[in-house]
C-alpha positions in Angstrom: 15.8 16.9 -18.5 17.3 16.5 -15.3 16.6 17.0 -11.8 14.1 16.9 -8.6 10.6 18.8 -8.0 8.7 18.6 -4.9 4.9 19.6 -5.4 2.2 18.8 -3.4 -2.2 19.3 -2.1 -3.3 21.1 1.1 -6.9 19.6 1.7 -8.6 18.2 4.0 -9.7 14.3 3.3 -7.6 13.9 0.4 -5.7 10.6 1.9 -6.9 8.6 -1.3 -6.3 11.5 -3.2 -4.7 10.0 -6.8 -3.0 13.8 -7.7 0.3 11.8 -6.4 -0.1 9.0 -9.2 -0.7 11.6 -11.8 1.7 14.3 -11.2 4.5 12.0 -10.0 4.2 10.2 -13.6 4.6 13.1 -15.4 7.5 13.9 -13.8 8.8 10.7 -14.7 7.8 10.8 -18.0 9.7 14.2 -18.3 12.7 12.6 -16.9 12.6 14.3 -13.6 12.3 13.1 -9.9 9.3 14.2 -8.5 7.4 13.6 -5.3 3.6 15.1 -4.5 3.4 15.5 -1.0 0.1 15.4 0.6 -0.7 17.7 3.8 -3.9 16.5 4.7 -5.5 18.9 7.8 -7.6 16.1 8.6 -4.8 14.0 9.9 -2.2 16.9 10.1 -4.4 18.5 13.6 -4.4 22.0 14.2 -2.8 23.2 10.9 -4.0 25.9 9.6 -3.5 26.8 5.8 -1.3 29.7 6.2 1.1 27.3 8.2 1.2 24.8 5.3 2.1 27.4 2.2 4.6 28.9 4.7 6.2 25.8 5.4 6.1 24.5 1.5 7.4 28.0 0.3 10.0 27.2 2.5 10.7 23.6 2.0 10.9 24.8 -1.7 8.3 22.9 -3.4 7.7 24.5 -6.8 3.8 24.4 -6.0 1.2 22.7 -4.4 -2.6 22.4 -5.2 -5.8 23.3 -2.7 -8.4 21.5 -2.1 -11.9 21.7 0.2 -12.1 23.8 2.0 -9.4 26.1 1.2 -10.0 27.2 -2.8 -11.6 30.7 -1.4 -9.4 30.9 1.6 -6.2 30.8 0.2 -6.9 33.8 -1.9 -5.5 36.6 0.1 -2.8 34.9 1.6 -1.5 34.8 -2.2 1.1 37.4 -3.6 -0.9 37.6 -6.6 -3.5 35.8 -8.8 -4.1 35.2 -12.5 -6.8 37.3 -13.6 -9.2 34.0 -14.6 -8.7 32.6 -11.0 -9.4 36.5 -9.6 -12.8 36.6 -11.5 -13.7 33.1 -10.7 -13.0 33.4 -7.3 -10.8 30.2 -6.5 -7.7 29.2 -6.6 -6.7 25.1 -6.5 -2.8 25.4 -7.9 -0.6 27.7 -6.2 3.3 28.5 -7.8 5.9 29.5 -6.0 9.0 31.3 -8.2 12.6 31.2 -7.2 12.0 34.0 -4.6 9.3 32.5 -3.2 6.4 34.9 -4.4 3.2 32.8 -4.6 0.6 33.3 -7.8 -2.8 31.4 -7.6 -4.4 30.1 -11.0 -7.6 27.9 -11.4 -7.4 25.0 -13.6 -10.8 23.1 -11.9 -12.4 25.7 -14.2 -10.4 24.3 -17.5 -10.4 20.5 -16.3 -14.1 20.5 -15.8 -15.0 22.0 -19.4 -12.7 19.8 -21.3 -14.4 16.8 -19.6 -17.8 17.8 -20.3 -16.4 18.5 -23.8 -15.4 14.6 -23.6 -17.6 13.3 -22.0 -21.2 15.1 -23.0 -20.6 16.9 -25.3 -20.7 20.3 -25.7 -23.6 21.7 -26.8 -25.3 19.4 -23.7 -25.5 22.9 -21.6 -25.5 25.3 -24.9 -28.8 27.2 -24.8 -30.1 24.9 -22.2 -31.2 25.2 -18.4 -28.3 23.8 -15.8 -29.0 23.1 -12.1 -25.6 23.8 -10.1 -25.4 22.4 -6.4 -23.1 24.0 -4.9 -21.5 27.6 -5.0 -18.5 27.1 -2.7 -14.3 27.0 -4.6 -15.1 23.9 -7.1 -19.1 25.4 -7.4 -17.3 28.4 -8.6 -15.2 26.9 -11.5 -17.8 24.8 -12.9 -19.9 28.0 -12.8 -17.8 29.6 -14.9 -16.8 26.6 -17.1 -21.0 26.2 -17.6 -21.1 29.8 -18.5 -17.8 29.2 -21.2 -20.0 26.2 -22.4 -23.1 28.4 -22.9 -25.5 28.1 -20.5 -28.6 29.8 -21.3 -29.9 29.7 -17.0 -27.0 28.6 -14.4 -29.6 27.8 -11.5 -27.2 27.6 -8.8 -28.3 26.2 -5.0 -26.2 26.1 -1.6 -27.0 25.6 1.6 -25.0 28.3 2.6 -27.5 30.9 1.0 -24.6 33.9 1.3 -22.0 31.8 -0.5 -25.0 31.2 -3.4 -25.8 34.8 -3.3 -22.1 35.9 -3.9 -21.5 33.7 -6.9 -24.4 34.3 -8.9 -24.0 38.3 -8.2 -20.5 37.7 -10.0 -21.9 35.9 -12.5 -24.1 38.4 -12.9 -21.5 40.9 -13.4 -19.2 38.9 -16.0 -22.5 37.7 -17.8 -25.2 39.9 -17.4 -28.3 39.6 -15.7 -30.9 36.6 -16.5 -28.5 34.1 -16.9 -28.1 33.3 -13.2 -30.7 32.2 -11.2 -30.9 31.6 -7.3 -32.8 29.3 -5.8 -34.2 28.7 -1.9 -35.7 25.2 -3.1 -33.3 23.4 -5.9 -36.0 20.2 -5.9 -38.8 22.6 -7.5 -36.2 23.5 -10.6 -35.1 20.0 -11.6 -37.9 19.7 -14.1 -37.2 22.5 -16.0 -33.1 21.6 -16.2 -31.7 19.9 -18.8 -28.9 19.0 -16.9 -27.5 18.5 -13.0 -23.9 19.3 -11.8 -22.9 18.2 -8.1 -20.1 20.3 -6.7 -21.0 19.8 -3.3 -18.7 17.1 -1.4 -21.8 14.9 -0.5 -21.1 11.7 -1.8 -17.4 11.8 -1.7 -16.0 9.3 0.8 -16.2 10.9 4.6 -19.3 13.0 3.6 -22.4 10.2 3.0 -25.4 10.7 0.8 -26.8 12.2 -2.2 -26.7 16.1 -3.1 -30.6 16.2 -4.1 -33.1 13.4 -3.7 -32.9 11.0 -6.9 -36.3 10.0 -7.5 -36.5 13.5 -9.1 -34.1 13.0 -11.7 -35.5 11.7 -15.3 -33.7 10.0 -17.9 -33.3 13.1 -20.0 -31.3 14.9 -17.5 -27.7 14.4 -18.0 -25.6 14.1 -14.4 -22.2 15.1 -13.6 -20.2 15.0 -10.4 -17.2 16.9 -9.7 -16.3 13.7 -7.2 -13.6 10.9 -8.1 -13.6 9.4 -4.6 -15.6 7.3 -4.8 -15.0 6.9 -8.7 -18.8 6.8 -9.2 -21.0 8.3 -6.5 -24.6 6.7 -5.0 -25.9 10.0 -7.2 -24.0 8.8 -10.5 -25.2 5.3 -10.0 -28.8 6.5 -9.5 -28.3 8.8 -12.5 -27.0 6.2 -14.6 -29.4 3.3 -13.4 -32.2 5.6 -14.9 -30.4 5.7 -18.2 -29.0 9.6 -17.7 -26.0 10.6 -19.3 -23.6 10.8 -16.7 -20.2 12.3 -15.9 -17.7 11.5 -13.0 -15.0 13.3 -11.6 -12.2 11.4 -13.3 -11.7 13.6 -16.4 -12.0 16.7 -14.3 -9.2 15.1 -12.3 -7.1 14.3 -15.4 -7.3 17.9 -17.4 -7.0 20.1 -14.1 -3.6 18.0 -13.0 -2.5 18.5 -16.8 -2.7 22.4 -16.4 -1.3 22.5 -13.1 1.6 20.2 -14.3 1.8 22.8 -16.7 2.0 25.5 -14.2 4.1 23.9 -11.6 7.1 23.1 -14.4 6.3 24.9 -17.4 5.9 21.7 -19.4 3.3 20.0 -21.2 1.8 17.0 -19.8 1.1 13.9 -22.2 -2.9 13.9 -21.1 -3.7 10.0 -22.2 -0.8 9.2 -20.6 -1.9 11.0 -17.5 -5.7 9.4 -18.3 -3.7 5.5 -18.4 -2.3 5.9 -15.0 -5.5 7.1 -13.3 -7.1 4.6 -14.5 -4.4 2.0 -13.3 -4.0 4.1 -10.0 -8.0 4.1 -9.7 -7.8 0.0 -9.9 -4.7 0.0 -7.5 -6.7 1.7 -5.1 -10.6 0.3 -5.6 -8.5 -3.3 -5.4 -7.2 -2.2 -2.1 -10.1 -0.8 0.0 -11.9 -4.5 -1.6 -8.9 -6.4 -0.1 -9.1 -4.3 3.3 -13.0 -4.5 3.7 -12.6 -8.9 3.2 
């Protein structure tokens, strides 16, 4: 194979983002030049999101992700979207084709069930009681992923009670009813979860603290974190101190940039290979901010 791609990520905060490590591997690895571009509205002042996919379509990039807080938004500025990302709700990988025509897919939703395939274990949620913070674009795929995995009660909490209310209706609707729960006070269900999924940004780096207070979570509660910056959260640690099973962000990270590798070129990406240099990249960059904070 021959040739150049340009793809990149719309976000905002996503300066230690390590999509560009990943995708830009692959690339290589396919024999192609690539480059992933960030465009990071925190940084990039005054931007709005509509300006960005305009400006990519036209720079031709072949795609870009979306991150916080844009995997809702970006919805109805798309020419069309694949019918799993419609009934999820979010899109994170946008393609553009040779005209230009944009078509939203969701592969948070794939890369965070092959991870807790991985890395818990499937039948961890089957039949079982899971406590969801957060209902917002990532809230949304590992929703749905949860449901795929077999969730017996999703009991989902945000603190924006309309955004809460609007993905457990859908669920609701794809699932039936009884298998969503929402909840005003997520600290009076933890006893009766088996299991605790952050998809919240609190705890990633810019957004200090812990999603839910940790003195409530037991040993038999397993913990994951849809967060790779940091690679391990304070909630993780906390998680894991008390001898939880845990799960970071980092596989989520790898399978969702495999699929929207796949997306963006039509290839398949070699996934350990992809899983070697986030680990590297990970290192390059924990080394870094050690070096900068001496």
């Amino acid at each position: 194979m021959s040739g150049r791609r340009l793809v990149g990520l719309i976000g905002t905060n996503i300066g230690k983002s390590l999509s560009p490590f990943l995708h830009e591997d692959a690339f290589a690895a396919a024999g192609v030049i690539g480059h992933y571009h960030l465009m990071d509205v925190s940084v990039l002042q005054g931007r709005r999101l509509e300006d960005l996919l305009a400006a990519a379509r036209t720079a031709g990039f072949a795609g870009v992700n979306v991150t916080h807080p844009f995997k809702e938004a970006v919805i109805p500025l798309l020419d069309s979207v694949s019918a799993e990302a419609r009934e999820i709700g979010a899109v994170n990988t946008v393609v553009f084709d040779k005209s230009g025509a944009t078509t939203g897919h969701n592969t948070d939703c794939s890369g965070f069930r092959q991870a807790f395939r991985e890395t818990l274990g499937e039948d961890s949620a089957r039949d079982r009681s899971v406590l969801l913070l957060g209902g917002g674009g990532a809230g949304r795929a590992v929703a749905f992923a949860l449901m795929s995995l077999g969730v017996a009660t999703l009991k989902i909490f945000d603190r924006d009670t309309a955004r809460a209310t609007g993905l457990c209706a859908d669920l609701i609707l794809r699932f039936g009813a009884g298998r969503c729960e929402l909840l005003s006070d997520p600290e009076a269900a933890v006893a009766a979860v088996a299991g605790i999924v952050n998809a919240t940004p609190v705890g990633m780096a810019g957004y200090a603290g812990v999603p839910l207070p940790t003195q409530l979570v037991r040993p038999t509660h397993f913990v994951a974190d849809v967060i790779y910056t940091p690679i391990d959260t304070e909630f993780v640690l906390a998680a894991r101190g008390k001898g939880c099973r845990t799960m970071n962000g980092g596989g989520m990270c790898v399978h969702q940039a495999a699929d929207a590798f796949r997306h963006f070129t039509g290839w398949t990406a070699d996934v350990e290979r992809m899983r070697r240099r986030f680990a590297t990249a990970l290192a390059e960059r924990d080394a870094q901010e050690a070096s900068s904070r001496a």
